[in-house]
N, C-alpha and C positions, 0 to 999 in steps of 0.2 A: 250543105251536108258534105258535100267532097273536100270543101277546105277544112272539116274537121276531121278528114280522113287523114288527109295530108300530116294536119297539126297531130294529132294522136300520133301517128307512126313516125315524126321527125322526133317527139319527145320520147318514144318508145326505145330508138337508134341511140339517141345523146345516150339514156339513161342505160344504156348496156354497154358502152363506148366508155362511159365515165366508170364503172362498175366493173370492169375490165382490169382497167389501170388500176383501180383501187386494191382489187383482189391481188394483184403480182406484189403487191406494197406489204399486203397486210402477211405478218406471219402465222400460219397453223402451229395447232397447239403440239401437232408431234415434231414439228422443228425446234419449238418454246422448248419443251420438253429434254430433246434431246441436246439442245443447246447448253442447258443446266446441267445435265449429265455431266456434258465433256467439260463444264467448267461451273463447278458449283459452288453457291455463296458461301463463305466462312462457316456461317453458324452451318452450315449441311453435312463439314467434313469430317470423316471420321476422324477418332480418338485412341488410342490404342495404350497399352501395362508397356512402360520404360521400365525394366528393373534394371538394378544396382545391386551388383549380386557379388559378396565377400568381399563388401567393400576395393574393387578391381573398378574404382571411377579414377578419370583426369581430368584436367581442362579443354586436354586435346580430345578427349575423346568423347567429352558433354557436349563441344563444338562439333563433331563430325557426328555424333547421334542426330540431332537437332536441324543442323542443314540436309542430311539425309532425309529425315522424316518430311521437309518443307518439301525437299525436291520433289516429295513424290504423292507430295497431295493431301498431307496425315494435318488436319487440324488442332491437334492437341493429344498430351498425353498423360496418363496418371504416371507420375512417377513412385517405384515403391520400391524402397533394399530390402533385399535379403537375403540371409547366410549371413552375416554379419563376417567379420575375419577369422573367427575358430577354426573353419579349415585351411590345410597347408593348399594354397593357390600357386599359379606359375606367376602371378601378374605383382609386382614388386617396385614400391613402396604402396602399401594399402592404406584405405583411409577408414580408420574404426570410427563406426557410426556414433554420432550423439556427441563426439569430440568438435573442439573449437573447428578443425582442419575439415573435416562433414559437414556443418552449417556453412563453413565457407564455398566448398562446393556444391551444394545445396542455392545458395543466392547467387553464385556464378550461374549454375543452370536455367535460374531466374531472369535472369539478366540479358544470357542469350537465347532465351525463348520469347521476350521483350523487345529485343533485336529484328527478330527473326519476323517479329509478329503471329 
């Protein structure tokens, strides 16, 4: 009977010894959690309205929208013009929507949000 005392409380020890180590291993869900948080998958990121407003787009500045939005975490975004160019703007040479020169800006957008991933 005493060597089954022995043997129960040796496997008792192991088994809390080994369950020890294991627990420091294993991650809790509020670290899972907030892990996600500070870096969350793709499909999670938000998405936010790009407008294109009196046609006042560039090349240089669909490239500085786009890295902008990457830097800071924005998964994707609707893009939508308007105003179209009827009003007098400060921002010069404009690009009137639905013209060859707007679709071409339009797949350059494309292109670098492809890029960008």
């Amino acid at each position: 009977m005493l060597i089954d005392k022995k043997y129960f409380f040796s496997s008792i020890c192991l088994l809390l010894i080994s369950l020890s180590g294991y627990s420091q291993q294993v991650k809790k869900p509020v670290d899972i959690i907030e892990q996600a948080f500070h870096h969350p998958p793709e499909s999670a990121k938000p998405w936010v309205f790009w407008y294109w407003m009196h046609g006042a787009i560039s090349k240089e500045g669909i490239t500085a929208d786009l890295e902008a939005m990457k830097e800071v975490g924005i998964g994707g975004a609707y893009l939508m013009t308007i105003k179209d160019t009827s009003s007098v703007i400060p921002f010069q040479p404009n690009v009137i929507q639905l013209t060859p020169e707007w679709w071409a800006m339009i797949k350059f957008a494309m292109q670098e949000a492809k890029r960008l991933n």
